[in-house]
C-alpha positions in Angstrom: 0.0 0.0 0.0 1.5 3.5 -1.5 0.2 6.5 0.3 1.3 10.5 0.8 1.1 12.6 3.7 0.7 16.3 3.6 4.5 17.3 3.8 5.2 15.4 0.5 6.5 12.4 2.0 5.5 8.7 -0.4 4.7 6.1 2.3 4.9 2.3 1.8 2.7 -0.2 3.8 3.8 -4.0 3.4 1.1 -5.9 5.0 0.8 -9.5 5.4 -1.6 -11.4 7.6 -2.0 -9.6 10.6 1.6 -7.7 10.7 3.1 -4.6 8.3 6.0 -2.3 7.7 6.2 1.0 7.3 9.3 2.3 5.1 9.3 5.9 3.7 10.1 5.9 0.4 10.9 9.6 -1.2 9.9 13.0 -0.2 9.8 15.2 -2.5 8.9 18.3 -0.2 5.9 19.1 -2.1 2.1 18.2 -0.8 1.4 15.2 -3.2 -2.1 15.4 -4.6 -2.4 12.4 -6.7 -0.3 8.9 -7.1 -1.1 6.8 -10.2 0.6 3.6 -11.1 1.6 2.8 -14.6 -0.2 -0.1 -16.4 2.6 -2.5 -15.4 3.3 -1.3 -11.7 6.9 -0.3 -12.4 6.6 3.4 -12.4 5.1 5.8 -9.7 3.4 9.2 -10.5 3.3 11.6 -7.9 1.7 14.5 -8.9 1.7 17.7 -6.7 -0.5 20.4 -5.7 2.3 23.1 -7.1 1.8 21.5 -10.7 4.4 19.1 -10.4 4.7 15.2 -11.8 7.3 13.2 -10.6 8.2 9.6 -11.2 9.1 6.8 -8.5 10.1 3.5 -9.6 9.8 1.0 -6.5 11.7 -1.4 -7.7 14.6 0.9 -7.6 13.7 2.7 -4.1 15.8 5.3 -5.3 14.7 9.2 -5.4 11.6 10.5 -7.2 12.8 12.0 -10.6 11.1 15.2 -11.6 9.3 14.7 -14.8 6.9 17.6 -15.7 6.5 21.3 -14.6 3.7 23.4 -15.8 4.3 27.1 -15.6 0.7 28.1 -16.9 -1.8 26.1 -14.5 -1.4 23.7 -11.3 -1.9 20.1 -13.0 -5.3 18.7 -11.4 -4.7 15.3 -12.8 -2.0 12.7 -14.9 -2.3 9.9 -16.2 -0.2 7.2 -18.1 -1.4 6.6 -21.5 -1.7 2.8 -22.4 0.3 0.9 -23.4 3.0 1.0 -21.9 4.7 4.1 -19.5 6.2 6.2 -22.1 3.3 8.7 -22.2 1.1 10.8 -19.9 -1.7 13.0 -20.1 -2.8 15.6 -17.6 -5.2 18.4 -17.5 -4.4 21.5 -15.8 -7.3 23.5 -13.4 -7.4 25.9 -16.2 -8.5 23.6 -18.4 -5.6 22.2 -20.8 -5.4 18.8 -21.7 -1.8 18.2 -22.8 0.2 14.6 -23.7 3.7 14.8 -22.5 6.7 12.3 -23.4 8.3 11.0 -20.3 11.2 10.0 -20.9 12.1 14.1 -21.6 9.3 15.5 -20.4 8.5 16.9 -24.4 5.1 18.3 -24.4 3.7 16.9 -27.3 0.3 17.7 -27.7 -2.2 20.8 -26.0 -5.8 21.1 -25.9 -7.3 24.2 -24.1 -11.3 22.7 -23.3 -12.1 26.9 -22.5 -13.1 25.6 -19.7 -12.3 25.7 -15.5 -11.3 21.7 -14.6 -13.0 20.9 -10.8 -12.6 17.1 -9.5 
């Protein structure tokens, strides 16, 4: 079990049976608002309420590797586009809808809906 706290700390919850582990992961500083696992569970987004996406990958349990920084709108929501983890999409409060490359963090496509974006 993945969770954040307020301070921008990733938590990791190993349960089994009646016992569990607590490890902290990465803290990135930053409140986290979202975490959203890529199709095949290797990669970690943790987006932040600052518009900011990072990447985890657990089976490293190395740092969280900034990905994405919008400079127009806080990011309200990413997502990985299947298949595979190259890809993302994310919408932004003010209501672009753009498809970044991860691997550089290229925006590669933008959509403004003219719209404000609420959860």
């Amino acid at each position: 079990l993945y969770f954040s706290a307020q301070g921008g700390i990733l938590f990791f919850y190993h349960i089994k049976d009646l016992q569990y582990e607590m490890k902290i992961c990465v803290d990135i500083l930053k409140p986290i608002s979202s975490l959203i696992f890529s199709p095949d569970y290797t990669v970690l987004l943790l987006v932040t309420d600052e518009g900011t996406v990072y990447a985890y990958k657990p089976a490293h349990s190395g740092e969280a590797v900034k990905l994405l920084e919008t400079c127009s709108s806080c990011f309200l929501a990413a997502d990985f586009l299947t298949p595979g983890d190259k890809y993302c999409v994310s919408v932004t409060i003010s209501g672009e809808v753009q498809v970044w490359f991860l691997e550089d963090g290229t925006c590669l496509s933008k959509l403004n809906l003219d719209i404000e974006v609420h959860v």
